[in-house]
Structure formats: C-alpha cells, structure tokens
TORDO-776764 format. One record per residue (C-alpha): residue number from 1; z, x, y. Coordinates in steps of 0.25 Angstrom, whole numbers, plus 2048, in hexadecimal, padded with zeros to 3 digits. Layout:
# TORDO-776764
<NUM; <Z; X; Y>>
...
//
This chain:
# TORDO-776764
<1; <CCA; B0C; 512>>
<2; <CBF; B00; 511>>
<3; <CBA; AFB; 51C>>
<4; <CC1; AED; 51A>>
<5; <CCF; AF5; 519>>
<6; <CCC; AFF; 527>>
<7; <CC6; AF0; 52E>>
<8; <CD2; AEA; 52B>>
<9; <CDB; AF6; 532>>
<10; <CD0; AF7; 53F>>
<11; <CD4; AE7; 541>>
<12; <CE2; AEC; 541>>
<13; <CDE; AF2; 54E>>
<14; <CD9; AE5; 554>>
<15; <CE5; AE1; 559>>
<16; <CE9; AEC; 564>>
<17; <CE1; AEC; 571>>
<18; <CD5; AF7; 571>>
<19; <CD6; AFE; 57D>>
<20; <CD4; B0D; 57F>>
<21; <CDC; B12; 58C>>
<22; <CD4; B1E; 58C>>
<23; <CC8; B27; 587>>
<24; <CC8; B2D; 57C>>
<25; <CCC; B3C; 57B>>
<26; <CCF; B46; 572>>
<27; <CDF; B49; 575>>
<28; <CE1; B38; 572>>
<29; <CD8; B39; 566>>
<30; <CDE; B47; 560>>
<31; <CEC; B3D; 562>>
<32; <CE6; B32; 559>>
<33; <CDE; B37; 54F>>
<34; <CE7; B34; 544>>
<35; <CDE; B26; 544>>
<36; <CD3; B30; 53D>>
<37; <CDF; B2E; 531>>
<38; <CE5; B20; 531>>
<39; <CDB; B14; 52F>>
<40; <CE5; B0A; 52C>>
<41; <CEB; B04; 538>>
<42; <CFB; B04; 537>>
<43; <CFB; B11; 532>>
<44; <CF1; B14; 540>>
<45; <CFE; B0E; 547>>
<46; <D08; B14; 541>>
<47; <D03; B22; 542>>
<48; <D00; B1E; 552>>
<49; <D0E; B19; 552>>
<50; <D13; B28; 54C>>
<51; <D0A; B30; 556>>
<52; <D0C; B26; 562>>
<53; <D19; B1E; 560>>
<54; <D20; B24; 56D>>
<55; <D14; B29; 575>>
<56; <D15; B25; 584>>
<57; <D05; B1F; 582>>
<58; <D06; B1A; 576>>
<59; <CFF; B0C; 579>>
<60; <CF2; B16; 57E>>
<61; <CF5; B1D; 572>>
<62; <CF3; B12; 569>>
<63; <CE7; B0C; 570>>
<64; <CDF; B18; 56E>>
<65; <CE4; B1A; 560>>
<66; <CE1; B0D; 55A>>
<67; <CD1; B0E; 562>>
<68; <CD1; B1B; 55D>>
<69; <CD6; B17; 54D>>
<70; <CCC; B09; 54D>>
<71; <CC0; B10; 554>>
<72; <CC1; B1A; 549>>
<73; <CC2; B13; 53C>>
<74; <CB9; B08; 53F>>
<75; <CAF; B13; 544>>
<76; <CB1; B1A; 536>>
<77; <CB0; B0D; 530>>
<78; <CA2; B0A; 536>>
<79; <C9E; B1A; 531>>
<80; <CA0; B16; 523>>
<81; <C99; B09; 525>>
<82; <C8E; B0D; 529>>
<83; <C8E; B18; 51F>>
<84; <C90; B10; 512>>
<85; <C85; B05; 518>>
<86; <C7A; B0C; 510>>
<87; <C74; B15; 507>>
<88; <C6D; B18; 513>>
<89; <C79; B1E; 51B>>
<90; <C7F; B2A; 519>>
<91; <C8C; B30; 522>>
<92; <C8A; B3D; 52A>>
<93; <C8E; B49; 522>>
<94; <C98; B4D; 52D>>
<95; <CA3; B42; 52F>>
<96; <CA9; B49; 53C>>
<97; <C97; B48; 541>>
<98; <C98; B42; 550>>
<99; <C88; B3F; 550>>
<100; <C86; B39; 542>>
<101; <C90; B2F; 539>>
<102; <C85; B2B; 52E>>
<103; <C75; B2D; 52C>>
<104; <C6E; B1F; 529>>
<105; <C61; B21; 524>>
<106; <C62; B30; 526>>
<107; <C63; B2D; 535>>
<108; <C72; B32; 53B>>
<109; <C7B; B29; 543>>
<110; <C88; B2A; 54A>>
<111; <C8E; B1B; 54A>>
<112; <C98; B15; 557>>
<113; <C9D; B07; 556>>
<114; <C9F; B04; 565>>
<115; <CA2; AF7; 56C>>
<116; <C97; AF3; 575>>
<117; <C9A; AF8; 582>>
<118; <C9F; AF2; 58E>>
<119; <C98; AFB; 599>>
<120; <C8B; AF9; 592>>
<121; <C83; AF3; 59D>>
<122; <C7C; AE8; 596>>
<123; <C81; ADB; 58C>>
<124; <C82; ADE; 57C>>
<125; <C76; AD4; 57D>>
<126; <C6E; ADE; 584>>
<127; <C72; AE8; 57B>>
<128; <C70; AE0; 570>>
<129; <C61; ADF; 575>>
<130; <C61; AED; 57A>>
<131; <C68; AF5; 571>>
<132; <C63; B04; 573>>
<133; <C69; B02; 583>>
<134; <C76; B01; 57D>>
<135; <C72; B0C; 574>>
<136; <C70; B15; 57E>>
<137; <C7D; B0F; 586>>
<138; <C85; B14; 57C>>
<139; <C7E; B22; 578>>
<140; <C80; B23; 589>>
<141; <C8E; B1E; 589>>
<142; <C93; B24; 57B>>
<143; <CA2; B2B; 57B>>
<144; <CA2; B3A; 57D>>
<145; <CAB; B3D; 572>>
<146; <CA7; B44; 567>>
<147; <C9D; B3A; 562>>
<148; <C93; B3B; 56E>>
<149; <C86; B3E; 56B>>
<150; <C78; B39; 56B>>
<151; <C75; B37; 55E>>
<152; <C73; B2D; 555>>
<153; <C7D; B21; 554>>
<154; <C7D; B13; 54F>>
<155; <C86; B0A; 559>>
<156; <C8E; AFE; 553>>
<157; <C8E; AF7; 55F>>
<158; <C9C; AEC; 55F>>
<159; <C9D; ADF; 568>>
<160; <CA5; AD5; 565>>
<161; <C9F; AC7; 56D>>
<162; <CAB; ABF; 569>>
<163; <CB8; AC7; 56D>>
<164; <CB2; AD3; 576>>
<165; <CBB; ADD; 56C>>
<166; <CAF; AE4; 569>>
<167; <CB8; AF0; 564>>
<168; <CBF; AE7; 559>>
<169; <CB2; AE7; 552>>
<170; <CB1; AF3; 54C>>
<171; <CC0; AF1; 544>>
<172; <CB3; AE6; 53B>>
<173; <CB0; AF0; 532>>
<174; <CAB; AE5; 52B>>
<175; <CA2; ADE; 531>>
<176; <C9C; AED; 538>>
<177; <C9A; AF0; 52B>>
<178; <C8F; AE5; 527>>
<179; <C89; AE8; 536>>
<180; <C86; AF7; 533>>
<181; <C82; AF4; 526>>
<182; <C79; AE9; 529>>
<183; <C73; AF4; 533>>
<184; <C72; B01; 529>>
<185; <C6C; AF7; 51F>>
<186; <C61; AF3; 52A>>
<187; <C5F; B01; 52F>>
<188; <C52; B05; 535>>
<189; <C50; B11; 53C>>
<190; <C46; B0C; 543>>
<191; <C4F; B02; 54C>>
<192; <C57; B0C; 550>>
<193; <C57; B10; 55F>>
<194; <C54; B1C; 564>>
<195; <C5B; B22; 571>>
<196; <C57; B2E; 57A>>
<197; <C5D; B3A; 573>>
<198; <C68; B42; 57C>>
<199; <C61; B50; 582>>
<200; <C54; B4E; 57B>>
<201; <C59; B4B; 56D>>
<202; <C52; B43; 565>>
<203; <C52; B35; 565>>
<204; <C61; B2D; 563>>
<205; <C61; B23; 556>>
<206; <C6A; B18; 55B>>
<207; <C6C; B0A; 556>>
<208; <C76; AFC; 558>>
<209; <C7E; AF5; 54F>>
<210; <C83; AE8; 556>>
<211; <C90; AE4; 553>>
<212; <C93; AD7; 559>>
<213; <C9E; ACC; 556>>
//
C-alpha cells in the first residue's frame, strides 16, 4: 500500500476518541492481532464487528483494538520511511529485531514515535532546549513490553500546539515523511547524544526528531 493510501485509512481513525482503559497485556493483544493483517480500516471494522459483535465489553474492546491497529501501521509506515530515505539506510536483517529497525550509516537504530509526555516534569520548550533530559526520561520511563531495552533509538517526538491531539499526528504520514527525511539527509553522527549505557554497556546513541504542528 503507498503511503498516501495507508494516511488516508489512519485519518479514518481520527474520528473515534483515543482512549485506552487499560495497559496493554498479552491475553487483549493475543485477541486483536488480526490488525497485523488488515490495513484498511472498514475491513479493520468489520472484522472487529465478527470477533466482538455481541461481546459484553465490546466498547473496551474497540478502544484497545483501533489504538492498537493505528499505533501499528503508522509505526510500520515510519519503519519504511526511514528506510527508503537514503542510500545510507539499510533495514535490520531480522524484521521480528526488538533492539534495531534500520542501520543509518552503519549505526543501528530502534525507532518510537511517541507523544511528548504529559508526566514530563519540564515544558516542550525545555526540552526543546534540553533535549538529552527528555532523552533520558524516556529511555527511564520506556514501556516494559517486549521492546524495552537500552539500546539505540531514534525518538520522533509528536506535539501538536494548536489542538493538543498530539496522538492524531502520527495518522500525517506525509508530512512525518519530509521530517525524517530532511533528518537522514542531515545526518551526522556526531550530533548524536550519548546516554550512560545500562549495567556498564557502552554508550546509548540516541537522538530527537521534533515533530510539532
């Protein structure tokens, strides 16, 4: 699917609240996997509708289902993004690879888009100006699903000054596709920061791309 095709069926998702109602776990994400499978978003309904139609929860159910479906393809988006950038990016050997998604300059990277977070104790102007505290806030602060680690990432950070939906931006492949190119273009290792490595590993190699509407 192109990218303008799959940002099309992530707006479809715009319209329903964004609201989770629990954490994640595996027996709710065993349930709703079929999302791996369905990138178009009737047929994501209809499916939900077949598995969920006369389940007692069923408004929980489709909360954490459609999170789940629009975290996952805009992610995978991003991945290819970031991978077709340059002839200096190459994607991980391993897709199922919880530590790297693509090399850029021979350097590995795992890649979050994540909204800037609420329980950060400082304004996105602070981390604007100090961007290795928020680094380190969310290395400290990261998920424990299977993705944790202490490796390293590059964070596309997501705020959005005029509405606060911070989460709607990642359905703009588009426009998240000129900032991480306009960064892989740019790269220099050397501007990358570098975070205490956990249990005396080496050094973390961790950067910001800032994506604020």
């Amino acid at each position: 699917m192109r990218l303008t095709q799959l940002e099309t069926e992530l707006k479809c998702r715009l319209g329903y609240p964004y609201r989770w109602g629990r954490k994640q776990n595996n027996y709710w994400d065993k349930a709703t996997n079929f999302i791996y499978q369905t990138p178009h978003f009737d047929q994501l309904l209809k499916h939900f509708e077949q598995a969920f139609a006369q389940h007692p929860e069923k408004q929980q159910w489709l909360d954490y289902t459609l999170n789940r479906w629009f975290n996952f393809w805009s992610a995978q988006a991003l991945e290819k993004v970031f991978c077709h950038a340059s002839a200096g990016v190459r994607p991980a050997s391993d897709p199922q690879d919880s530590e790297k998604d693509f090399f850029i300059t021979n350097i590995p990277f795992d890649h979050k888009t994540t909204v800037f977070p609420q329980r950060y104790p400082h304004s996105l102007h602070y981390a604007h100006q100090h961007p290795e505290t928020l680094l380190q806030w969310l290395y400290e602060h990261q998920s424990k699903g299977k993705r944790l680690h202490h490796k390293n990432r590059l964070f596309v950070v997501l705020y959005d000054t005029y509405e606060q939906n911070h989460w709607q931006l990642k359905a703009y492949l588009t426009w998240l596709k000129a900032l991480v190119d306009y960064y892989v273009h740019h790269f220099d290792s050397s501007r990358l920061f570098r975070l205490p490595g956990a249990y005396g590993e080496a050094p973390i190699l961790a950067d910001i791309i800032w994506a604020i509407r």
